[in-house]
One Martini backbone bead per residue (centre of mass of N, CA, C, O) as a GRO file, in nm:
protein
   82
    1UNK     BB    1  12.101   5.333  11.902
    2UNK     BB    2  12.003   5.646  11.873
    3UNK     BB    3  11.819   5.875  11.812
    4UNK     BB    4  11.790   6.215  11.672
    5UNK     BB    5  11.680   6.509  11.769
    6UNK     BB    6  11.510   6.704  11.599
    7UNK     BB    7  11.507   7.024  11.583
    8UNK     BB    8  11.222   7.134  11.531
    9UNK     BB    9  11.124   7.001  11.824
   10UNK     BB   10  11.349   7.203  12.002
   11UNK     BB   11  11.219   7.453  11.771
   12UNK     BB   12  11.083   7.686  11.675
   13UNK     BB   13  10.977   7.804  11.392
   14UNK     BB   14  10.900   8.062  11.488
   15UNK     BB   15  10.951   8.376  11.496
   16UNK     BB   16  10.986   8.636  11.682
   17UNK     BB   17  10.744   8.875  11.736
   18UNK     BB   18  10.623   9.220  11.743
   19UNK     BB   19  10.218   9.237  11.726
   20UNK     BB   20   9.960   9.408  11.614
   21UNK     BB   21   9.581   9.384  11.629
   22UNK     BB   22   9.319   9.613  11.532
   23UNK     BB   23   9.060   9.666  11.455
   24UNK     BB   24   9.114   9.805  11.173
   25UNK     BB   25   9.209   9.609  11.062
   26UNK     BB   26   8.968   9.485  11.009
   27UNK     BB   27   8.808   9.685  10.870
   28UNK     BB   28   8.960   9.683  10.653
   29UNK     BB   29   8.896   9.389  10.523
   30UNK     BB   30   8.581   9.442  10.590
   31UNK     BB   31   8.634   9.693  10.311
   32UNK     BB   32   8.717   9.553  10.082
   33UNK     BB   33   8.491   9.378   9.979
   34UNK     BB   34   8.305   9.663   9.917
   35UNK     BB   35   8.518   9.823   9.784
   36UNK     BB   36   8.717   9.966   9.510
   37UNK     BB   37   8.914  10.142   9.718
   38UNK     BB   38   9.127  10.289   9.945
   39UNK     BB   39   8.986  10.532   9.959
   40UNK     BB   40   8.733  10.472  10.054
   41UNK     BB   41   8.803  10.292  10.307
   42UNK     BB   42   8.907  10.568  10.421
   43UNK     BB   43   8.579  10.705  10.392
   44UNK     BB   44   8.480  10.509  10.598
   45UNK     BB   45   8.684  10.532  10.854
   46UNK     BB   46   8.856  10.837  10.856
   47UNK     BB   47   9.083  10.847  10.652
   48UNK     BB   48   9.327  10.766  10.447
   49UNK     BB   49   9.492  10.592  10.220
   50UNK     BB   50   9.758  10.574  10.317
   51UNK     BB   51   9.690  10.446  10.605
   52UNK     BB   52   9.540  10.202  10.439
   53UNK     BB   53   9.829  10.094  10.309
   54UNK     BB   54  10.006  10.075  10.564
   55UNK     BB   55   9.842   9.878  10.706
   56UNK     BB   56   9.837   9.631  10.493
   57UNK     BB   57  10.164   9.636  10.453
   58UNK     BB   58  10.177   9.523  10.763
   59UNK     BB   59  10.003   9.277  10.782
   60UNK     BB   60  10.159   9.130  10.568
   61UNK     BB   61  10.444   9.166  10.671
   62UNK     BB   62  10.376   8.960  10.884
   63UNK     BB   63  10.210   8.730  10.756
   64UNK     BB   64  10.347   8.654  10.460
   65UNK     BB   65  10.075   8.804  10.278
   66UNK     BB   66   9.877   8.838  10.077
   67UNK     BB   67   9.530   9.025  10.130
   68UNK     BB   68   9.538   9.211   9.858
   69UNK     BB   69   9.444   9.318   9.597
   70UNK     BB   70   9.461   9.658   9.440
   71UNK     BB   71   9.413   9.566   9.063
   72UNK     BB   72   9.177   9.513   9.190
   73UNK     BB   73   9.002   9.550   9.479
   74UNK     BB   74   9.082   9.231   9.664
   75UNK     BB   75   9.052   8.942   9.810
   76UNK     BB   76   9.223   8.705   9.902
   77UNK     BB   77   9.197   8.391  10.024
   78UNK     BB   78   9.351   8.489  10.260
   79UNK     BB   79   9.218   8.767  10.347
   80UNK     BB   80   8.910   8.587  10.355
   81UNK     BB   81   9.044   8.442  10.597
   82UNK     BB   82   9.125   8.670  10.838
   0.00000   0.00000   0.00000
């Protein structure tokens, strides 16, 4: 009798997915562990607090984790890893 191949070793486990990160996204996350809030991070960027708002949650939905509380703005353990 053969054993069964294990479905897991012949197929990914990770679903395909198509994304980007660039500078910004990193920049983000380090101006988060230093600002108070995302408008300050938006404001040291030169950008919006919703557009650093909207990269946030685009990061974190890629990622499955959660990378940053909001009140307090501080980094999860996730997001000091990332």
């Amino acid at each position: 009798m053969t054993p069964k191949a294990h479905a897991s070793f012949s197929q990914n486990p990770l679903p395909s997915t198509n994304f980007e990160f660039d500078a910004i996204h990193f920049k983000i996350i380090s101006h988060i562990e230093t600002c108070e809030s995302l408008a300050e991070v938006g404001r040291r960027l030169g950008v919006t607090r919703s557009a650093i708002s909207q990269r946030l949650e685009y990061m974190e939905e890629v990622c499955g984790i959660q990378l940053a509380h909001r009140r307090p703005l501080r980094l999860t353990d996730a997001g000091f890893l990332f």
